[in-house]
C-alpha positions in Angstrom: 0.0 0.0 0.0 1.1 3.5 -0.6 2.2 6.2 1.5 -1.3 8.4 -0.4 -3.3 5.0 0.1 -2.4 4.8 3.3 -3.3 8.8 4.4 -6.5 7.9 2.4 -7.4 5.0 4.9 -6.3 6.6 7.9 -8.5 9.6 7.3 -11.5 7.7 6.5 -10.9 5.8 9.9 -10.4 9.3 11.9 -14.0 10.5 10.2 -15.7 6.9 11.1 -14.3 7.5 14.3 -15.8 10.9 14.7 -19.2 9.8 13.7 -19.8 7.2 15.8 -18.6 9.3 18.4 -20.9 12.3 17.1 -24.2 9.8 16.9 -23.5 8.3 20.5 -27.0 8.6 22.2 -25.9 9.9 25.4 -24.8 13.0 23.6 -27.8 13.8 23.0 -31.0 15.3 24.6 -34.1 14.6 23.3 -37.5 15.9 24.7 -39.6 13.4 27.0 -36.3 11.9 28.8 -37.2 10.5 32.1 -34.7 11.9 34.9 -33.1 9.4 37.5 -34.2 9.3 40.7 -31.4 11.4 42.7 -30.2 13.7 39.6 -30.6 17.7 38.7 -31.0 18.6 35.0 -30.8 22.3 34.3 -31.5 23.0 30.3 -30.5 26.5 29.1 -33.5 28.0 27.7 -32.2 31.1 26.8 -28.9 32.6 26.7 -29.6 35.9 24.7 -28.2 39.3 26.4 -30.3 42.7 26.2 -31.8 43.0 22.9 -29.6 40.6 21.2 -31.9 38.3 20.7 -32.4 35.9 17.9 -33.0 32.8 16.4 -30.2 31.1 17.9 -30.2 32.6 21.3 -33.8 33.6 23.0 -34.0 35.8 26.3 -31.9 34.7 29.3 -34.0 31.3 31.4 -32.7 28.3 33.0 -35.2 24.7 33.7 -34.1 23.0 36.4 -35.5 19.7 37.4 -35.4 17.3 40.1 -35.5 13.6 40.2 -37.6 13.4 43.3 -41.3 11.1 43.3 -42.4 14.6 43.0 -40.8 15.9 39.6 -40.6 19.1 40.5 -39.2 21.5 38.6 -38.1 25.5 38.6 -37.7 28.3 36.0 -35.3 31.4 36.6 -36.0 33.8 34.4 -38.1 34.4 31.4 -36.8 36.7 29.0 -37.9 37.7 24.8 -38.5 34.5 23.1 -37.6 31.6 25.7 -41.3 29.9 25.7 -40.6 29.1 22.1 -37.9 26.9 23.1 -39.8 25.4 26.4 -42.6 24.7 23.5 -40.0 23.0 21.4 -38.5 20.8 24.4 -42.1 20.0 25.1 -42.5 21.7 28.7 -46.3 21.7 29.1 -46.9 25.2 30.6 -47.7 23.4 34.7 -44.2 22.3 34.5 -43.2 25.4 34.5 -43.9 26.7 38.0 -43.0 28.4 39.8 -40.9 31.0 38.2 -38.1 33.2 40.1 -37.0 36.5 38.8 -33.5 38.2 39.5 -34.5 41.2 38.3 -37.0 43.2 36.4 -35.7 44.0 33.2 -37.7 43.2 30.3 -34.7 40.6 28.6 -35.4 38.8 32.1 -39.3 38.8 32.4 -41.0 39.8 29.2 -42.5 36.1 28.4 -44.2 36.2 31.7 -47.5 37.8 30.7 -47.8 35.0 27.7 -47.1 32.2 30.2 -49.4 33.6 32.7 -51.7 34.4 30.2 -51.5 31.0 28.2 -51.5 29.3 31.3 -54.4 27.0 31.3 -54.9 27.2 27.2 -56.3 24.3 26.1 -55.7 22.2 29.4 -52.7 22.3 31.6 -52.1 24.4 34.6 -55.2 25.2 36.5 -53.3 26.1 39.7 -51.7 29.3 40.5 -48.7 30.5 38.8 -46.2 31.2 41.9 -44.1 34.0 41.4 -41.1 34.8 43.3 -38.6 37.7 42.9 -37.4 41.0 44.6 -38.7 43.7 45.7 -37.0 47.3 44.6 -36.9 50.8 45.3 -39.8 53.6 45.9 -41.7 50.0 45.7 -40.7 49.0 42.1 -40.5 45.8 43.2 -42.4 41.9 41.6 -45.6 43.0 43.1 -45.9 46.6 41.0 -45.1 44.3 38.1 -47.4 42.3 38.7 -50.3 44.5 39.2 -49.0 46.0 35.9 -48.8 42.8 34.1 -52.7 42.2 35.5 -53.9 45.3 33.6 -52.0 44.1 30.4 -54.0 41.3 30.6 -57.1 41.8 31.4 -58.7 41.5 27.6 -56.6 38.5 27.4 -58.1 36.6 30.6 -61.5 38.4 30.1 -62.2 36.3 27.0 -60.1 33.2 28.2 -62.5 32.9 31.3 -65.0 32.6 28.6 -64.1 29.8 26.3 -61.6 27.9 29.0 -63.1 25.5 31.6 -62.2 25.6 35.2 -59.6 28.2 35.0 -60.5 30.2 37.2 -57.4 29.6 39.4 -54.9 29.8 37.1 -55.5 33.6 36.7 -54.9 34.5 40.6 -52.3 36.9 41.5 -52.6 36.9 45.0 -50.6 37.4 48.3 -50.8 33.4 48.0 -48.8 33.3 44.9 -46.8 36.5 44.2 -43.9 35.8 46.4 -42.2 39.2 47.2 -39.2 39.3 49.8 -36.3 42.1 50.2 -33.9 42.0 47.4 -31.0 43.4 50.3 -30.9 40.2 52.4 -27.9 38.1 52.3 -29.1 35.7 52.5 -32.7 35.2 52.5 -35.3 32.3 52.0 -37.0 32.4 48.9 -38.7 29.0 48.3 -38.3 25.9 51.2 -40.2 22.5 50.7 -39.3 19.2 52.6 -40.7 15.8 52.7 -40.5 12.1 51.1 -41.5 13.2 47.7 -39.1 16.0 47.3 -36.2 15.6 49.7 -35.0 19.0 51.2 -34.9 21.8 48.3 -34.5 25.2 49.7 -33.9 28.5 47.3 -31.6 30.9 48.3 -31.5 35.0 47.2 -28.5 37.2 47.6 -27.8 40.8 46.5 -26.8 41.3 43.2 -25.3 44.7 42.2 -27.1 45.2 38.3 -27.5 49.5 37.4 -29.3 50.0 41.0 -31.3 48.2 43.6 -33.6 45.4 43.5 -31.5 42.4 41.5 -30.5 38.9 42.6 -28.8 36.1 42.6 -29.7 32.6 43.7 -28.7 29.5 45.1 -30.9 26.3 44.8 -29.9 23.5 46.9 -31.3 19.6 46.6 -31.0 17.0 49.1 -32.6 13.8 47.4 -35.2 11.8 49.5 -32.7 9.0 51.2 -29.6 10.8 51.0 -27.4 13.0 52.8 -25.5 14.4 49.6 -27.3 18.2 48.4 -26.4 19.3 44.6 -26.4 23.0 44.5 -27.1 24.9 41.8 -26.0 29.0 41.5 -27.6 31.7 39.5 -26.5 34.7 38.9 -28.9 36.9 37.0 -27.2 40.1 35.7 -24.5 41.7 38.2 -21.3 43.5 38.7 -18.6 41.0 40.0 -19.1 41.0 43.8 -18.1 39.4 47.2 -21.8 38.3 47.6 -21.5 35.6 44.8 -18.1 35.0 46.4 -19.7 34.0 49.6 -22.5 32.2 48.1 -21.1 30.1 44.8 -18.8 28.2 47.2 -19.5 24.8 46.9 -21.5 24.9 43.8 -22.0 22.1 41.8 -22.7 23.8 38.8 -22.6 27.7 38.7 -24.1 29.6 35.9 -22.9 33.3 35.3 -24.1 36.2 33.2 -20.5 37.3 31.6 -20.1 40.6 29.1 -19.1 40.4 25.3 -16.1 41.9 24.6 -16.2 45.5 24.4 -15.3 45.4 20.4 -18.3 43.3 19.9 -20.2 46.0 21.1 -18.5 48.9 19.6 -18.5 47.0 16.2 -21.7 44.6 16.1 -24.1 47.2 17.4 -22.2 50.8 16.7 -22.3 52.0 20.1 -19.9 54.5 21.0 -16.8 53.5 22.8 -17.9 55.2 26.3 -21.5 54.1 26.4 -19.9 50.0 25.8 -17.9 50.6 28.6 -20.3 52.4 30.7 -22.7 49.7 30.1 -20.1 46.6 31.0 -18.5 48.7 33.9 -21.7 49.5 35.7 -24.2 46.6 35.2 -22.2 43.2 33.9 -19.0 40.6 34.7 -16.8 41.0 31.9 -15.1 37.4 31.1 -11.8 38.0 32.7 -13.7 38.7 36.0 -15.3 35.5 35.8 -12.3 33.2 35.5 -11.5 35.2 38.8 -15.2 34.7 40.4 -14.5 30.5 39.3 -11.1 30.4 40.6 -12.5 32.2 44.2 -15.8 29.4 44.3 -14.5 26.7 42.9 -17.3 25.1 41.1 -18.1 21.8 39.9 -18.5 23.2 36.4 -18.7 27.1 35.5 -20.9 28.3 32.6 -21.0 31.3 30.7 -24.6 32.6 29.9 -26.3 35.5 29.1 -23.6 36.9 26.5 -24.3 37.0 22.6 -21.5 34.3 21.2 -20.6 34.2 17.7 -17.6 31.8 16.8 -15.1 34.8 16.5 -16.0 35.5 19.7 -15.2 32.4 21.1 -11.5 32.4 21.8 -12.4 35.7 23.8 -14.6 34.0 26.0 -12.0 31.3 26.4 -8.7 33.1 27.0 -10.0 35.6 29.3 -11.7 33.0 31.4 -8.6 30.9 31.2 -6.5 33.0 32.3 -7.4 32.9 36.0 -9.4 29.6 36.0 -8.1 26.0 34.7 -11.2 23.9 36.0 -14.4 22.7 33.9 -15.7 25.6 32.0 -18.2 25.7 29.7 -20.0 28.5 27.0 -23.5 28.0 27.8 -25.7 27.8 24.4 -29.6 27.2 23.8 -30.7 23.9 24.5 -27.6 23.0 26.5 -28.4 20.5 28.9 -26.5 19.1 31.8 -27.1 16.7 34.4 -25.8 16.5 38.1 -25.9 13.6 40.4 -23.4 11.8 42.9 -22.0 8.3 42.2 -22.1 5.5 44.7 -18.6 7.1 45.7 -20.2 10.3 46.5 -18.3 12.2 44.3 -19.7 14.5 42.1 -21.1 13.9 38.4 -21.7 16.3 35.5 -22.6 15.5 31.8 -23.1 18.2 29.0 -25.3 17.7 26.3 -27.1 19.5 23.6 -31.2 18.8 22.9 -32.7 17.7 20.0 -35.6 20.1 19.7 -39.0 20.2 18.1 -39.0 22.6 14.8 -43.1 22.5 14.4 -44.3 21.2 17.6 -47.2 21.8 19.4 -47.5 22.7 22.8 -47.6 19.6 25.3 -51.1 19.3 27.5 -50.7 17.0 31.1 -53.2 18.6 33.4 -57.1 18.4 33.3 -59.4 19.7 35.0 -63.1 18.1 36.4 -64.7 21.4 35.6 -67.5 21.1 33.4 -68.3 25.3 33.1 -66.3 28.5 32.1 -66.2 31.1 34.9 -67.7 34.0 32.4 -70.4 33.7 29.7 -68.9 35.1 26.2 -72.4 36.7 25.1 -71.9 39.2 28.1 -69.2 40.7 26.4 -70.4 40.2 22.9 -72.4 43.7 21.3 -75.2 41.9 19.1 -75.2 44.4 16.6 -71.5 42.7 15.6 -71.6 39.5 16.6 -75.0 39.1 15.0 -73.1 39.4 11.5 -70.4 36.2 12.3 -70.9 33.1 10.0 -70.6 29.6 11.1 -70.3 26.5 9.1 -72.7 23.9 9.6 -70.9 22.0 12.5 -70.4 25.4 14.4 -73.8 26.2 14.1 -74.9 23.3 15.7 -72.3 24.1 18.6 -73.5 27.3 18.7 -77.4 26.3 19.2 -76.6 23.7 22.0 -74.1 26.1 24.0 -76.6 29.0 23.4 -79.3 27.1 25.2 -77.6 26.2 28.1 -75.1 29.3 28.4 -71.2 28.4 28.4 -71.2 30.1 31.7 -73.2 28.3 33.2 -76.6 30.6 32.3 -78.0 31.6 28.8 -77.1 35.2 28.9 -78.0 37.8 26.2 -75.6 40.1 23.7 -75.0 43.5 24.8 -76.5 46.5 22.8 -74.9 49.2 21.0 -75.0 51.1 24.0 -73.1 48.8 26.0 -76.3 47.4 27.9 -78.4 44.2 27.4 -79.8 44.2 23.9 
């Protein structure tokens, strides 16, 4: 054999290598996976940053779940765009409860008013959403947001109440379910639940230093039922590099950091002037450098980057300035990254990385039901005849329409409203 016959069949043995190793199963994440009793899966959701959002990268949210009896599971965030990728993991909209805020920015929270307002659709969630996040200052804190977020609604779970059955619950925003606690506490209690379907989870918020008051960080820890080793998970949300998350990241399993582009990426990329980029990195974000030193001071399991627009020049960036204070496990978090945490029989710690296979024209997944058999409001009292009188219905919706019209969808025949806004 020659010396070119031999290059040929080395090469085609290096690329059957690297497709076996490419199509290996446990590389992979695909939707419906069932999680081992004992593990925590965290899937990045979103890793966009600001209004660099796109296709690729949606607005900044983490899933984390927990192989307890009780499968419960947590969202952090819920910034521009991330629900499409929760749709296309097939996360049925109950699953994703509660939520936790760090902040109130709208790259962190603007998909809650569709998840609240989506929240029963069809069929699935017809409990209370339970919100959790900080409160802020002159009182611009979850709750104004929320009362805000009510008003934007309204129309929206007016006409829902109307065509849904039994959902009346899912649309409470209540002392019972909006979960507002001082964002200045270090460290407070944000979430606690204990027993033999969920082991010990407690959620932990500590200051984080983001433009002004009223952002946070958190800590999730997770002792599984029957065991005496706790996974911890950190968050940071946005922040300045600080001695909080110092104090708090030790002993993370897996600690997931907001980290700055480089300032060229902004000054090039978007335009900005050179003194706005750096006002906006010095005052409100971690550049990468400062996160190799945040990972060499905690120590995690595994640190990931998030929250940061990454193109592949930007990559080596990223990687060098992190490098150059940390050597441990260090990741660039991407959507639909998924990794898994558990402890061997050993005790020691356990963490795979894997990307998702997701669903490009799914639909959304249902799991919950409900025994109601009515609507809480009847359409026709917020129907003025004098339109609705003109609609046109094909022969099957016409027969709908005759049976619900006798005995009222909620729960009483009502009558249209006249042109004057009263009872025809």
């Amino acid at each position: 054999m020659s010396a070119d016959d031999s290059r040929e069949v080395a090469t085609k043995r290096q690329r059957s290598a690297a497709l076996d190793q490419t199509s290996r199963a446990d590389l992979w994440f695909y939707p419906g996976e069932v999680l081992a009793d004992g593990e925590m899966r965290i899937t990045l959701m979103g890793t966009g940053w600001g209004d660099v959002v796109r296709p690729d990268q949606k607005g900044p949210s983490l899933f984390v779940e927990l192989g307890n009896p009780a499968r419960d599971s947590f969202v952090f965030d819920v910034g521009p765009g991330c629900i499409l990728n929760y749709n296309a993991l097939g996360v049925p909209r109950s699953r994703m409860n509660p939520i936790f805020l760090s902040h109130l920015h709208m790259d962190h929270c603007s998909d809650l008013p569709f998840i609240y307002g989506f929240g029963p659709k069809a069929g699935d969630r017809f409990a209370p959403l339970q919100l959790h996040g900080p409160s802020g200052p002159d009182g611009l804190g979850l709750k104004h947001l929320v009362e805000g977020m009510r008003k934007f609604t309204d129309w929206h779970v007016t006409s829902f109440k109307t065509v849904v059955m039994g959902c009346e619950a899912s649309y409470l925003l209540t002392d019972e379910n909006v979960h507002e606690f001082p964002y200045h506490l270090n460290c407070g209690v944000a979430y606690e639940r204990h027993g033999p379907e969920h082991g010990h989870i407690v959620v932990k918020h500590f200051p984080a230093l983001h433009i002004i008051d009223g952002a946070v960080s958190y800590r999730l820890e997770w002792t599984p039922p029957d065991s005496h080793e706790t996974l911890v998970f950190v968050y940071s949300g946005d922040t300045l590099p600080n001695e909080f998350m110092i104090e708090h990241g030790r002993g993370a399993d897996i600690l997931i950091h907001e980290t700055a582009p480089a300032l060229e990426s902004l000054t090039t990329a978007l335009a900005m002037p050179a003194d706005q980029a750096l006002g906006i990195v010095c005052n409100s974000h971690t550049p990468a450098s400062m996160l190799g030193e945040i990972l060499r001071r905690t120590r995690p399991g595994l640190g990931v980057t998030t929250h940061s627009p990454v193109n592949h020049q930007s990559l080596d960036y990223f990687i060098r300035e992190v490098r150059a204070k940390w050597k441990g496990p260090y990741q660039l978090g991407a959507d639909f990254m998924v990794f898994n945490i558990w402890r061997d029989q050993c005790g020691d710690r356990q963490i795979t990385t894997r990307m998702a296979a997701p669903l490009g024209r799914c639909w959304p997944v249902d799991i919950e039901t409900t025994e109601s058999t009515q609507t809480p409001l009847d359409a026709v009292n917020y129907q003025t005849a004098s339109l609705f009188d003109k609609a046109m219905y094909s022969e099957v919706c016409q027969a709908f329409k005759d049976g619900s019209d006798t005995a009222g969808s909620g729960g009483g025949g009502g009558e249209r409203r006249g042109d004057d806004g009263g009872e025809s």
